[in-house]
Each structure stands twice: as structure tokens, then as C-alpha cells.
C-alpha positions in Angstrom: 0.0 0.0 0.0 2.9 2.6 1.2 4.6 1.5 -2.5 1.4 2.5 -4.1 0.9 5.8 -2.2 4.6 6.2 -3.0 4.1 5.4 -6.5 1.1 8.2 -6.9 3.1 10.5 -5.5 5.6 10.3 -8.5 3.4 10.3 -11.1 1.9 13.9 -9.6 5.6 14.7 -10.0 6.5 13.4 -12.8 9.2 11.1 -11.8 7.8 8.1 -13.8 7.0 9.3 -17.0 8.6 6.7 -18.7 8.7 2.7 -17.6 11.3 2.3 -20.3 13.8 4.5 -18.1 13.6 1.9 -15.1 17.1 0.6 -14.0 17.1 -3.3 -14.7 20.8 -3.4 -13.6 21.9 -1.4 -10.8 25.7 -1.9 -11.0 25.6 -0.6 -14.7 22.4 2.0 -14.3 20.9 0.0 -17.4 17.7 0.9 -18.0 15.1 -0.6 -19.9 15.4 1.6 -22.5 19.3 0.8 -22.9 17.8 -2.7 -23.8 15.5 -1.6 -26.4 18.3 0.7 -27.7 21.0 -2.3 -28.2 18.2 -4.4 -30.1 17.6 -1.9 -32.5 21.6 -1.4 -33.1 21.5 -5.3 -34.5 21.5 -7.6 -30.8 20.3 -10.4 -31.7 20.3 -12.3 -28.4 20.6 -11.7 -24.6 24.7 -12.0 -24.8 25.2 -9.5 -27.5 22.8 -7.1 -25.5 25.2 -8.1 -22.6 28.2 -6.9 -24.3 26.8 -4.0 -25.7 25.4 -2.4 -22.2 27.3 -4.0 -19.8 23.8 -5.5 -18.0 24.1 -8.6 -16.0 28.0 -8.2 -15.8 28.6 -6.5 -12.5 27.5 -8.6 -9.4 25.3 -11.2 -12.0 21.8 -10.5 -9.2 19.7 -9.2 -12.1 21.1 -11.6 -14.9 18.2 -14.0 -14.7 15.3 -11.0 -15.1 16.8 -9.1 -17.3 17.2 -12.5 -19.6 14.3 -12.9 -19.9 13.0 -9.3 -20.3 15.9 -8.9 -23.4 13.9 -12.3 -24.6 10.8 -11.1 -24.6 12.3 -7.4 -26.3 13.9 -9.7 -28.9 10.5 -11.8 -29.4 8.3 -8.9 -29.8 11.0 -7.2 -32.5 10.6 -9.9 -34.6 7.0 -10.4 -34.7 6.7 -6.7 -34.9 9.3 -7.0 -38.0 7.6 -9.9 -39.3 11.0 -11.5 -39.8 11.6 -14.5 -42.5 12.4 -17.3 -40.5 12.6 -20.3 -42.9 13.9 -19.5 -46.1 12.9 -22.3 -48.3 9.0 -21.6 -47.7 9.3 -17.9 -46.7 7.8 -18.4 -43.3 7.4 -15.4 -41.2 7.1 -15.1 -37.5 3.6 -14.1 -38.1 3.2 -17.2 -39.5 4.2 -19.0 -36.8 2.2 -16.6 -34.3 -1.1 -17.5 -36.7 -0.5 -21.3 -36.5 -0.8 -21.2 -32.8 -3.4 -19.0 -33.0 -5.2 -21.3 -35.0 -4.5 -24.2 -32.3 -1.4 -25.6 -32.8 0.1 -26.6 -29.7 3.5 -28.3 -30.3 7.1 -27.0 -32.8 5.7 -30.5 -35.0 1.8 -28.9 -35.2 3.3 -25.6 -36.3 5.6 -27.6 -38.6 2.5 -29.1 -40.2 0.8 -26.2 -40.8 3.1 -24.0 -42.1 6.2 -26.3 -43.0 8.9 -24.5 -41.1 12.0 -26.5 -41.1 10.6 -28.9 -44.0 12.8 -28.1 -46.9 17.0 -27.9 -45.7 16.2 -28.1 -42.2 18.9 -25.7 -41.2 16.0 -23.4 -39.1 14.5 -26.3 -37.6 16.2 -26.2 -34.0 15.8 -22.4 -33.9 12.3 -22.7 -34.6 11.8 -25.5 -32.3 13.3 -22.4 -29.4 11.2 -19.7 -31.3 7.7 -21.7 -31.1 8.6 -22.6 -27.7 8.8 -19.1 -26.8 5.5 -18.4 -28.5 3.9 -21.2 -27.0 5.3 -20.0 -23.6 3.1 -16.1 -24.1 
């Protein structure tokens, strides 16, 4: 209750006016918005946001949060980008997203329906982590 009285308080202020400015990693001052800004400079997963900002390096408390928060930012980048994620049938993220939408509840359902993975097979085990992740929202 104090927290949200507290929390009130700042927003009359003004002290929150941005989420995206919260510190994720306190040794570093990372904020949220450090993350976002690495992504869009061309990380492409949690370590190369690491090296980038520094997050997760200094005393390791806020590694496991912040993980998952920089796989979440990553997720939502490329469903909002609609990345190609099997060459040899042009499957998009979207597609993916659309297959489980439509009730697929397993990589192999997905697979069936839109034939990710089917041709070379060189995507196959980073779908099988991508529609995990999907699956997992």
C-alpha cells in the first residue's frame, strides 16, 4: 500500500513518466530503454545485448530477469518486423504466431501447418526455441 501511495506520488511529480527508463541493472544504471536501444543497433540475443550495455555483468543479481526481459524485447522485435524465419518456404514469424493462434500446440503442429523447417532443415532447432517461446506467451 505505502509502494502504491509512493508510487502516486511520482506520477503527480512526474518522476515516472517513462517505464522504459527503469534501472534493470543497478551496477551498470541499465535501464530498460538501454535494452531496447541495443536491439535496434543489431543484438540479436541476450549476450550480445550483454556486451553491448554492460547489464548482468557487474555482481550477476539481475542476470536472470533481465534475460528474460531482453527475450521477450527480442520476441516482440521480430514479430513486430515480421522477420523470415525459414527460407525455403518464406515463413514469417507471423506465421508461426497464426499457426498457434489457430490451435497448434507443439514445434511439430506448427511444422505441419506452415512447414517451417521442411525443406534444408537448417531453421529447424531455432524454430523449435522460437515456437517454444511463442507457445510459452
Amino acid at each position: 500500500m505505502i509502494k502504491s501511495i509512493i508510487s502516486k506520488i511520482k506520477k503527480l511529480k512526474g518522476e515516472n513518466k517513462m517505464d522504459n527508463n527503469k534501472i534493470v541493472c543497478g551496477c551498470f544504471n541499465v535501464t530498460e530503454q538501454d535494452l531496447n536501444e541495443a536491439i535496434k543497433s543489431g543484438a540479436k540475443s541476450f549476450e550480445e545485448v550483454q556486451a553491448i550495455t554492460k547489464v548482468g555483468t557487474g555482481c550477476g543479481n539481475c542476470t536472470d530477469g533481465v534475460k528474460a526481459l531482453v527475450d521477450d524485447l527480442l520476441l516482440k522485435r521480430k514479430i513486430d518486423e515480421n522477420v523470415v524465419v525459414c527460407g525455403c518456404f518464406k515463413v514469417t514469424v507471423k506465421d508461426l504466431v497464426n499457426a498457434i493462434k489457430g490451435g497448434a500446440k507443439s514445434f511439430e503442429e506448427v511444422q505441419a501447418l506452415t512447414k517451417v523447417g521442411t525443406g534444408c532443415g537448417n531453421c529447424v532447432e531455432s524454430n523449435k526455441a522460437l515456437v517454444a517461446q511463442l507457445l510459452a506467451k
